[in-house]
N, C-alpha and C positions, 0 to 999 in steps of 0.2 A: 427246760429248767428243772434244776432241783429244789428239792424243799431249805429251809431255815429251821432250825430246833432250838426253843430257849428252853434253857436250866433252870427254875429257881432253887439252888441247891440248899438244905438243909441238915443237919447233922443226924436227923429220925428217917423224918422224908424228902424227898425232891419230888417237886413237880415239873412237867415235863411239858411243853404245848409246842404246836408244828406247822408250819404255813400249809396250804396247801400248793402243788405244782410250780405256780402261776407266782406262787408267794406273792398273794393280794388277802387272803384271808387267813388270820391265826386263829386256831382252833385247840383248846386242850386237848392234851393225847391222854394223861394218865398221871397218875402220881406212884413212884416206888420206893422200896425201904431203900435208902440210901446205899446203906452195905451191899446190895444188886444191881447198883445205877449200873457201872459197866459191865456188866454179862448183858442189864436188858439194851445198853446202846448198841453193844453187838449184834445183837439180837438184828435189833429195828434197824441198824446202817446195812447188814443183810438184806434185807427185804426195801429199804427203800432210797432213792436216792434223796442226799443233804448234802448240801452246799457250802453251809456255815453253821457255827454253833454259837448260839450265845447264850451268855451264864451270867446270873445276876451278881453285882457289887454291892454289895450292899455296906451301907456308911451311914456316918449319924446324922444329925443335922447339922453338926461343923465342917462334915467332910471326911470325916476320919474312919477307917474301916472298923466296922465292927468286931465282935469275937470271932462269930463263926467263917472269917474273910482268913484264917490258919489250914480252916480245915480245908475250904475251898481251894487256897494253894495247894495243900497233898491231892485232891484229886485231879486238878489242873495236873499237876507233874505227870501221876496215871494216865489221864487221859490223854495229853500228849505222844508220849510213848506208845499207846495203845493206838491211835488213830493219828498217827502224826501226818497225813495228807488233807484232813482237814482244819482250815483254819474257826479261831475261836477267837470271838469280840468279848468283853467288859461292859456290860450295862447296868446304869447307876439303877439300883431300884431301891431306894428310898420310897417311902409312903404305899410300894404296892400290896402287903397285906393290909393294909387300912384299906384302900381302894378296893380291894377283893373283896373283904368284908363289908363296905357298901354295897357292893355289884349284888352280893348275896341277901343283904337286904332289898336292895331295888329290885332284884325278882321273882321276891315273894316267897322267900325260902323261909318254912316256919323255926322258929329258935330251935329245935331241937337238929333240923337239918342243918343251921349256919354252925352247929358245933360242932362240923366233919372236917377236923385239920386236913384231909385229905385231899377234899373238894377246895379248902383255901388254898392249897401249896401250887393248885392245878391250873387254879384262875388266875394266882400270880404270876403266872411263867405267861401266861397267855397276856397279861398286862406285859410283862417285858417285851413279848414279841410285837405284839399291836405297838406299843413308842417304838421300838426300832423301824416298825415298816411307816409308821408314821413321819418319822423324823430323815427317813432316806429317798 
C-alpha cells in the first residue's frame, strides 16, 4: 500500500501530515512556506510512494467557502498538471485549527510553544487526515 497526504493549505504556510504504509496511522510530516509546497511535493512523491491527496475545504459555518478556498483553486490547477496521476479528495475542515489548538493545549504545550503557527498548520492537516481514515 501507499501512503495518504493531507494538505491543510494556507496562503503563508501549509501543513502537511501522512499516513503511514498501512494508512492506519496519521502522523505530521512538516509544515512549508506555501510558495515551495510544489517543489517540496516533488521532492517527497520522489522518495515516497502516495496514493491520494487530500486538501482541506475549508467553509464557514453556513457552508460557504471561505477567502482563502481562491487560492486553494490556483494551486489545485498547479497541482494537477504537475502530478496529474494522482487523485485528490476535498475535506470539510471547519473547526480543525480550533481543535489543533486544544490538542496543543491538551499536551501541555506552554503558551509560549502554542504560539508556533507552524506546529498549528501541521496538527491540522493531521486532524484532516485522522476524520478521513476515520470516516472510510
Amino acid at each position: 500500500m501507499a501512503r495518504i497526504l493531507a494538505i491543510d493549505f494556507g496562503t503563508k504556510r501549509t501543513g502537511i501530515a501522512v499516513t503511514d504504509e498501512l494508512q492506519m496511522i496519521a502522523s505530521g510530516l512538516t509544515t512549508v512556506a506555501t510558495g515551495t509546497l510544489i517543489s517540496f511535493l516533488k521532492e517527497y512523491f520522489n522518495n515516497e510512494k502516495v496514493e491520494l491527496v487530500l486538501v482541506g475545504q475549508p467553509l464557514q459555518k453556513d457552508g460557504t467557502p471561505s477567502d482563502v478556498e481562491t487560492e486553494i483553486k490556483k494551486f489545485l490547477e498547479i497541482f494537477t498538471k504537475e502530478f496529474s496521476e494522482l487523485p485528490v479528495k476535498r475535506i470539510d475542515e471547519r473547526y480543525t485549527s480550533k481543535m489543533a489548538f486544544q490538542t496543543m493545549i491538551d499536551s501541555g504545550l506552554k503558551k509560549k510553544q502554542r504560539r508556533n503557527k507552524a506546529l498549528l498548520d501541521e496538527i491540522s492537516a493531521t486532524i484532516i487526515l485522522q476524520e478521513y481514515l476515520y470516516n472510510t
